[in-house]
Short mmCIF file of the C-alpha atoms (twelve columns), coordinates in Angstrom:
data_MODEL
# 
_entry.id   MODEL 
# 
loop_
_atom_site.group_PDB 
_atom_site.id 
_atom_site.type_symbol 
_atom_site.label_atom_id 
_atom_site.label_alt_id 
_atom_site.label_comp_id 
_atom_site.label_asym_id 
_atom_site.label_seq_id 
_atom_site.Cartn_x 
_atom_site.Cartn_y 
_atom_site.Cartn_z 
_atom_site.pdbx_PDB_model_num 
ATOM 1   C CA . UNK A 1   106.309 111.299 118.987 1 
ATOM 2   C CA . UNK A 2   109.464 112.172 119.315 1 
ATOM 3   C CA . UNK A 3   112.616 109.980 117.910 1 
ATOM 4   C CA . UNK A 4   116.150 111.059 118.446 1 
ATOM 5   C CA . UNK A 5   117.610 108.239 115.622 1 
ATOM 6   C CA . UNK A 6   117.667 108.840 112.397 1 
ATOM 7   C CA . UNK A 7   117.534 105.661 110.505 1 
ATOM 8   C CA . UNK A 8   115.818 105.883 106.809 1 
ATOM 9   C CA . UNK A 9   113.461 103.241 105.555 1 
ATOM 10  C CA . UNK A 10  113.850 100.997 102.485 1 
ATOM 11  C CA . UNK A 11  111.117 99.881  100.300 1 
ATOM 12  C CA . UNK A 12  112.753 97.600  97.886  1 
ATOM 13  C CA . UNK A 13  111.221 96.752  94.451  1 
ATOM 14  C CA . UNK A 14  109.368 93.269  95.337  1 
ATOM 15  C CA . UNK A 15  107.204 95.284  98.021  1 
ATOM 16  C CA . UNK A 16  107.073 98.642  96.280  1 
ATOM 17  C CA . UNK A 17  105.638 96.497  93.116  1 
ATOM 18  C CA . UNK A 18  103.666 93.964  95.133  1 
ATOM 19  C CA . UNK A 19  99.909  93.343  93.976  1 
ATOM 20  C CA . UNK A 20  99.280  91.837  97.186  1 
ATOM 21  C CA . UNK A 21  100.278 94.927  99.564  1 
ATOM 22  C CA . UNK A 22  98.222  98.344  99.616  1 
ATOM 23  C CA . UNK A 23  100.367 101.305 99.637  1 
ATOM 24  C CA . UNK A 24  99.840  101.641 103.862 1 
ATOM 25  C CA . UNK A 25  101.723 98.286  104.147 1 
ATOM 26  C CA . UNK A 26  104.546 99.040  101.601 1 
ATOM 27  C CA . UNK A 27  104.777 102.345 104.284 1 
ATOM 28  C CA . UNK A 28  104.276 100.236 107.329 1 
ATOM 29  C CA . UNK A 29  107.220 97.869  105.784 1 
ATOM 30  C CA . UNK A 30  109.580 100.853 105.411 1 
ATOM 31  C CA . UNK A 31  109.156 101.808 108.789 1 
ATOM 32  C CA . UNK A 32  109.907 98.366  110.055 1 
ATOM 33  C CA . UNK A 33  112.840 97.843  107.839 1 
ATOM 34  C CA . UNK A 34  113.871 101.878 110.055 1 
ATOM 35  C CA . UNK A 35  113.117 100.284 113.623 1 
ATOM 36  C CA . UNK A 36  114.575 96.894  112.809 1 
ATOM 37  C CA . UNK A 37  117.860 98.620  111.799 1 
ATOM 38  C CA . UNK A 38  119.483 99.049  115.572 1 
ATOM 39  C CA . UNK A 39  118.675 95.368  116.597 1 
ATOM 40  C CA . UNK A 40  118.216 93.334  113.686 1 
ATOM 41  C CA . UNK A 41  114.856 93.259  114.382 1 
ATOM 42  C CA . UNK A 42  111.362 95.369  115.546 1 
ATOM 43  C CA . UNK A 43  109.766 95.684  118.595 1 
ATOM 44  C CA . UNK A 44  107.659 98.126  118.260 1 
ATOM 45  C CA . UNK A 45  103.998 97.880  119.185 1 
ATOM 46  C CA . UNK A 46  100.695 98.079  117.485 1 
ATOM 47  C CA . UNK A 47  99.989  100.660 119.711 1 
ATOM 48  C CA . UNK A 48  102.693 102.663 118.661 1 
ATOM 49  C CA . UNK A 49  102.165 102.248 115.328 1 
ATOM 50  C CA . UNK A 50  98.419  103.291 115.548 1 
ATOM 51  C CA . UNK A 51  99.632  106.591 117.386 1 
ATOM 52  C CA . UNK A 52  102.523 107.598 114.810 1 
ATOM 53  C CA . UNK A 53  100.261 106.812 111.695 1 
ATOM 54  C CA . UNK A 54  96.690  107.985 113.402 1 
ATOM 55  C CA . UNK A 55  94.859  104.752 112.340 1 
ATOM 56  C CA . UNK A 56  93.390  102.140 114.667 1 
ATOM 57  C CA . UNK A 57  95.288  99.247  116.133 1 
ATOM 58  C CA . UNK A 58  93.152  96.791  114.414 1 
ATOM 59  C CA . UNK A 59  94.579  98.382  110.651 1 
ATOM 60  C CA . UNK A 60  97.793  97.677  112.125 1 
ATOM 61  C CA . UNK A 61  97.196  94.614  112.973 1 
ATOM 62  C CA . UNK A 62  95.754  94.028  109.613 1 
ATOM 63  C CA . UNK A 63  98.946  95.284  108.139 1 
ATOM 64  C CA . UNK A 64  101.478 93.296  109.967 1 
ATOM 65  C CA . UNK A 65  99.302  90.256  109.000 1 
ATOM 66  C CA . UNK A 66  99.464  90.486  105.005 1 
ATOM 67  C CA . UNK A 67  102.787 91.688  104.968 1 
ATOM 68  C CA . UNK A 68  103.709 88.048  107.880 1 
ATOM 69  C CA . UNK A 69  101.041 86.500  104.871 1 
ATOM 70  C CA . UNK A 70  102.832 87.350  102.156 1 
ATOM 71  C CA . UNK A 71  106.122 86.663  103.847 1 
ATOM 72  C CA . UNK A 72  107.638 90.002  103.543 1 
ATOM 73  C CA . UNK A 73  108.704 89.796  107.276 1 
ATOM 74  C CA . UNK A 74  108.822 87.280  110.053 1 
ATOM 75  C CA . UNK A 75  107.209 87.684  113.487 1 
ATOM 76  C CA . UNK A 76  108.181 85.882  116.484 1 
ATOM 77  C CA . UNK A 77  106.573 85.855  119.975 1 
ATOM 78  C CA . UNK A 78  108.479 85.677  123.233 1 
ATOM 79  C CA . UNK A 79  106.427 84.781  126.027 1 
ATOM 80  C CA . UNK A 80  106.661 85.330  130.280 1 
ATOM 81  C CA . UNK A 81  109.040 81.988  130.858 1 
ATOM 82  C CA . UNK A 82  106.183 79.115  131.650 1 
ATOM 83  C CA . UNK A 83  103.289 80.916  130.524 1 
ATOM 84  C CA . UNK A 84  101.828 81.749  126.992 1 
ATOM 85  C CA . UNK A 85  101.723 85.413  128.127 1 
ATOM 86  C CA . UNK A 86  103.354 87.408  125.378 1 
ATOM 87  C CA . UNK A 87  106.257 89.592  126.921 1 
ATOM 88  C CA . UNK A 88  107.625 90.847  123.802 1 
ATOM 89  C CA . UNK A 89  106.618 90.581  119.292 1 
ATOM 90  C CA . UNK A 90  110.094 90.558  117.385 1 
ATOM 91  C CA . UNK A 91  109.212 91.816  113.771 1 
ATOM 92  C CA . UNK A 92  112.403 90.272  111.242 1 
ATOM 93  C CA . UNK A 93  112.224 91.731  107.644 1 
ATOM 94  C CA . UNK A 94  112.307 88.604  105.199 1 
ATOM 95  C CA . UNK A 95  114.987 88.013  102.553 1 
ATOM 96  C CA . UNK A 96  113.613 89.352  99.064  1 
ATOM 97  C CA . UNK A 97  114.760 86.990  97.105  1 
ATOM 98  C CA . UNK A 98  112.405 86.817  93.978  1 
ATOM 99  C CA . UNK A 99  109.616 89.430  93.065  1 
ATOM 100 C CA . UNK A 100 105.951 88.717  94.017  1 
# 
């Protein structure tokens, strides 16, 4: 995979110290906090995650969960107008406001 930006990732404290993350989601978090840097927020799919890391989609999926769980970031859904078809997954990264 190729990627002509070159943002960096940040890991702040709360998720680098979190009890409740393994070290694959404090990764998977500084990669979203990269992609989310153009637009405010990530788009990027599971799919493309599963490629770039070489893991399945379902341990992505696992990872976007706890970190959504544990309110690290926010996901919203935008779906085909009238339908519940997803069209696109917005991934926001979550204020840090107090450690977990």
């Amino acid at each position: 995979m190729e990627n002509k930006k070159n943002y960096y990732a940040i890991i702040p404290a709360p998720v680098r110290y979190s009890k409740k993350l393994k070290a694959n989601e404090k990764l998977m978090f500084g990669e979203l906090t990269a992609l989310a840097n153009e637009k405010g927020f990530c788009y990027a799919s599971n799919d493309y995650f599963a490629i770039l890391y070489d893991v399945s989609k379902t341990s992505v999926s696992k990872w976007i969960s706890n970190l959504e769980k544990n309110k690290f970031i926010r996901l919203k859904m935008i779906y085909q107008k009238g339908t519940k078809q997803i069209k696109e997954r917005r991934i926001y990264i979550a204020p840090l406001l107090k450690k977990s």
